[in-house]
N, C-alpha and C positions, 0 to 999 in steps of 0.2 A: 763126711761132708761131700767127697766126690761122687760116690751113691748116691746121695739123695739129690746131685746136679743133673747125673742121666735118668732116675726115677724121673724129676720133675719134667725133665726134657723129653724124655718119651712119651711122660702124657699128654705133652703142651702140641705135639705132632699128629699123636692119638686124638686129641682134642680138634685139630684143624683139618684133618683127616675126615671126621667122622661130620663136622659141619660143612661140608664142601659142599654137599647135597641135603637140605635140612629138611625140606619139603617135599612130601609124597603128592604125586599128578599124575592121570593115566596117561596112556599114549591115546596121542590127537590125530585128528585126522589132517590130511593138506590140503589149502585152500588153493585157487588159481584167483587172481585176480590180473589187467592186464596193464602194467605197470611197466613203459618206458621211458627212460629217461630224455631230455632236451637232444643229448647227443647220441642219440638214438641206440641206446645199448639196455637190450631186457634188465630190466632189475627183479633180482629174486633175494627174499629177506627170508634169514633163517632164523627164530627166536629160538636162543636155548631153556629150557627150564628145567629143570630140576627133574631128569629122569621121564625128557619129553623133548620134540623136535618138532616144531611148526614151520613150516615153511607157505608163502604168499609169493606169488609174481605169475607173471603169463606163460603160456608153454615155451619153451626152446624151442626152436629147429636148428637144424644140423646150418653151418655158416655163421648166429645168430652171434654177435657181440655180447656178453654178458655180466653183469654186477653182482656177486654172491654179497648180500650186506648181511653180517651175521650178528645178531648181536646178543648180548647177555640179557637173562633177566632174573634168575635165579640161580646161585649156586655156583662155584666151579668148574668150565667145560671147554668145548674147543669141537674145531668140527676136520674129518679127512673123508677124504674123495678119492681114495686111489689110486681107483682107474682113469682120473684127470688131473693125475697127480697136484690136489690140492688139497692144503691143511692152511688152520689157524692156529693161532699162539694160545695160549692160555687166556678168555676170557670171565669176566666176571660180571654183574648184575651193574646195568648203567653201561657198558662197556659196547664197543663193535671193531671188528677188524674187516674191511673189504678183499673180497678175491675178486679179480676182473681175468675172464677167459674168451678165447673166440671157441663155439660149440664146432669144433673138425670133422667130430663122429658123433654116430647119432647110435641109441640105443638108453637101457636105463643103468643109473649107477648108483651104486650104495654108497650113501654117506654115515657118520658115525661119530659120537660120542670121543676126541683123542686125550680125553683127563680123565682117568677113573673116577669116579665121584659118589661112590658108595653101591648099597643093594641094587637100585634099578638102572645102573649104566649100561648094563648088556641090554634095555630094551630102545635104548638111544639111539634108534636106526630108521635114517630116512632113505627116499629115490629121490634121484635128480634124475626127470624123462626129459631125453634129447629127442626130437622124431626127426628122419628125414627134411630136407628142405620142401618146401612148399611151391610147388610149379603152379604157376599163373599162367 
């Protein structure tokens, strides 16, 4: 009987494991759209999907206050930034976590898939471009 507790429990793992990412999606392209908020901090929304990374909001410059809204829409996933030392928790479909940063440095950075989520995790890879501030 204890056998068949860890059988069944390894599949039930196996099982939730393997639906984390159910859906096949290629990778997308990023849109810019120029979206700031009332209190005047860029908002940049990042949609996760299933072995895909969309992201929407207006350029950064280096100074720029910003809103990472990340939100689920497919699947099990989560998002890190490294080299802005930012991450999210474990999202899921329905779901959003905000990151709020001032852009200090400018340059571009890889963001990335932090939940394994089956075969096409490793293609889970966006930029986040900071440029230079903008002299007027």
């Amino acid at each position: 009987m204890k056998t068949y507790k860890i059988i069944f429990g390894i599949g039930i793992l196996f099982t939730l494991f393997l639906t984390a990412c159910t859906q096949n999606s290629p990778t997308g392209n990023l849109a810019l759209d120029s979206t700031v908020s009332s209190d005047g901090m860029k908002e940049i929304t990042i949609s996760l999907h299933n072995w895909e990374l969309k992201q929407k909001g207006p350029q950064i410059n280096k100074g720029d206050k910003v809103r990472l809204k990340v939100k689920g829409v497919s699947g099990l996933h989560g998002i890190s930034i490294p080299d802005l030392e930012l991450a999210t928790g474990l999202i899921g479909p329905g779901e959003e976590e905000i990151l709020e940063f001032e852009a200090t440095k400018s340059g571009t950075f890889d963001y990335y898939c932090n939940v394994y989520c089956g075969h096409g995790h490793t293609k889970m890879i966006g930029k986040l471009n900071i440029q230079d501030e903008v002299k007027e």
